[in-house]
C-alpha positions, -999 to +999 in steps of 0.1 A: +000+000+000+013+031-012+014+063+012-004+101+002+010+118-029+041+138-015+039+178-020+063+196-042+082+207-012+084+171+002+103+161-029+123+194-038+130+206-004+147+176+016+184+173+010+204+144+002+202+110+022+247+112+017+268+134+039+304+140+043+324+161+065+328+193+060+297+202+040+292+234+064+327+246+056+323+255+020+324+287+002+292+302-014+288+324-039+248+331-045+232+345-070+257+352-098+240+359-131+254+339-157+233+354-186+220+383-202+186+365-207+154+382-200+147+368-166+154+378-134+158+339-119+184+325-142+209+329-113+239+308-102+255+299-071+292+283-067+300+258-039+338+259-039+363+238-014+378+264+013+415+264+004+440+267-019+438+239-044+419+249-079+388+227-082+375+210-110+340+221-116+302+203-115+276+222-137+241+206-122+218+210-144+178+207-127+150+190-142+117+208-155+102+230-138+103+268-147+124+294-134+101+308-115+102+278-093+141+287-086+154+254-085+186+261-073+175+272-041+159+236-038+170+216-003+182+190-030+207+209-046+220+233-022+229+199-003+245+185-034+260+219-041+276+215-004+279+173-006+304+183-037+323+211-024+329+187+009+345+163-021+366+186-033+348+196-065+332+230-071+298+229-076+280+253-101+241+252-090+218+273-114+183+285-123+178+278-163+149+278-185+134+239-190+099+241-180+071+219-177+049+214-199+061+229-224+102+219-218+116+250-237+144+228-248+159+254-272+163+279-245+173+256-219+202+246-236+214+281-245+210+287-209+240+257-202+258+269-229+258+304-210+269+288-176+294+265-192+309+299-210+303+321-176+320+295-155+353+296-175+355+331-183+356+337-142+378+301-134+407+322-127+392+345-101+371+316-085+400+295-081+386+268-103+396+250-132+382+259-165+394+224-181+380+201-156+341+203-161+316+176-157+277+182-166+255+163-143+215+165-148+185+150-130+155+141-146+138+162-175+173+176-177+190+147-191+183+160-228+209+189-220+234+170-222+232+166-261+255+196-272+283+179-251+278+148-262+280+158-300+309+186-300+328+163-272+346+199-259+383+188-245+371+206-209+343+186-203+356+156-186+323+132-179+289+132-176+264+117-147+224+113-152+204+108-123+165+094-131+174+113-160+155+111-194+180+097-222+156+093-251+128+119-253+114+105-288+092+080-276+082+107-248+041+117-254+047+152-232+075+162-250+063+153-283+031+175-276+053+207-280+086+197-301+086+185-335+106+155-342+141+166-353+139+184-325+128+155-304+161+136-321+184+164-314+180+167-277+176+129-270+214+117-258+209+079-276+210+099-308+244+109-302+260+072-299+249+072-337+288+082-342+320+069-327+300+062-293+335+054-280+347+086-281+321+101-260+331+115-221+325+092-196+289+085-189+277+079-156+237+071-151+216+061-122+186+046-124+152+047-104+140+011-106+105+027-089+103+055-111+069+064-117+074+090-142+054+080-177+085+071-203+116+074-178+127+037-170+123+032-206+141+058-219+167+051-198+171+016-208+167+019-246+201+041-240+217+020-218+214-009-248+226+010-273+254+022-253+267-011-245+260-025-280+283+008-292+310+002-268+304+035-253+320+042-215+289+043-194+287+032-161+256+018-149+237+020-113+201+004-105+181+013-072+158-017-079+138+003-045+147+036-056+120+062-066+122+091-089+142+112-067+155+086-044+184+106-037+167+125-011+139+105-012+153+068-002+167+071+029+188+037+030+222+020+022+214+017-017+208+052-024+241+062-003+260+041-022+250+052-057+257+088-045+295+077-030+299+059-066+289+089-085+310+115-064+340+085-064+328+090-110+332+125-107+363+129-091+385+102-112+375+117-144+378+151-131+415+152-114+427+124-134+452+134-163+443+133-196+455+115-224+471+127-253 
């Protein structure tokens, strides 16, 4: 038997079931804006380590929602925001344009394009690294990842998707309000149609609850073709876990998928790079 429907809050505001040390002893920089878009939300804040090491960087990209929601000032991702600076990663947290309904793809993605570009124009005065990015998105904001999955820019290191949607073709709400290049173009299994083993490191975690229409599937049809392509991604099931179960499922399972991911992030991001 299944409990009452949680509130927005209940599933935005709690922060993640993972701590480390040292999550209160992190720099914050709020509200930085990152773009000369019309709207007063599409804000930023950095989570960097306190001392004197240059970070890599983590561009979290929300799901949909709207701006005027403010997502980065979610529980979830100020404690990510402070679970990553406690790592010893810089954490970029921003407001940007996907909505729901209508997702606003187009606009989204310029608005990660802008932060990517914002971020590494200030690296020098932040004290982070501006060749050591990773994008990682949660889910309606899996489809951002596209443009780095196609143009494979040298500074971004690796990807993560958590309950994230990897295949947005088969997808009834988005298909309601994109057309179907579009659909194509913003769905990340279209971009393993070329040298798949090329492609950043990929890690995903999937929600084996997930009640959201089209989201297990999309994530498997991705993970098929990824293996059948040879392409580095890294898989972890929560066969409990619920959309959200990173502050959602309180137990071992979730904690361990989190440690993995971080443990993801901070190989690809501090390890050197090939020539």
């Amino acid at each position: 038997m299944t409990g009452p429907a949680k509130t927005p809050r209940e599933l935005v505001m709690p922060p993640v079931v993972y701590r480390v040390p040292g999550m209160e002893n992190i720099h914050v920089r709020p509200n930085l804006k990152y773009t000369n878009a019309d709207d007063a939300n599409l804000l930023m804040d950095l989570y960097t380590p306190i001392g004197g090491a240059i970070s890599p960087v983590v561009l979290c990209i929300h799901g949909a929602a709207g701006p005027q929601y403010k997502p980065k000032d979610w529980g979830i991702f100020q404690s990510w925001g402070r679970l990553l600076g406690a790592s010893g990663l810089a954490a970029a947290i921003f407001t940007h344009r996907l909505g729901y309904p209508k997702p606003m793809l187009a606009e989204a993605a310029d608005d990660v394009h802008q932060a990517v570009e914002y971020i590494r124009a200030h690296a020098a005065s932040w004290n982070v690294d501006p060749d050591r990015i990773a994008l990682m998105a949660w889910s309606g904001g899996g489809p951002l990842l596209t443009a780095a999955m196609r143009d494979k820019p040298s500074f971004i290191r690796c990807l993560v998707a958590f309950y994230a949607y990897l295949d947005i073709q088969h997808s009834q709400t988005h298909q309601e309000h994109e057309s179907p290049e579009t659909l194509k173009t913003f769905s990340p299994i279209s971009c393993l149609e070329t040298d798949a083993s090329t492609m950043a490191p990929f890690f995903v975690a999937r929600a084996g609850q997930d009640a959201i229409p089209g989201m297990i599937d999309s994530i498997d049809r991705f993970v098929a073709e990824a293996f059948t392509a040879n392409a580095p991604v890294t898989l972890m099931n929560h066969p409990e876990g619920e959309h959200g179960f990173d502050n959602q499922n309180d137990d071992e399972r979730s904690r361990e998928i989190i440690r993995e991911a971080i443990a993801f992030l901070r190989k690809n991001l501090t390890e050197t790079q090939s020539a």
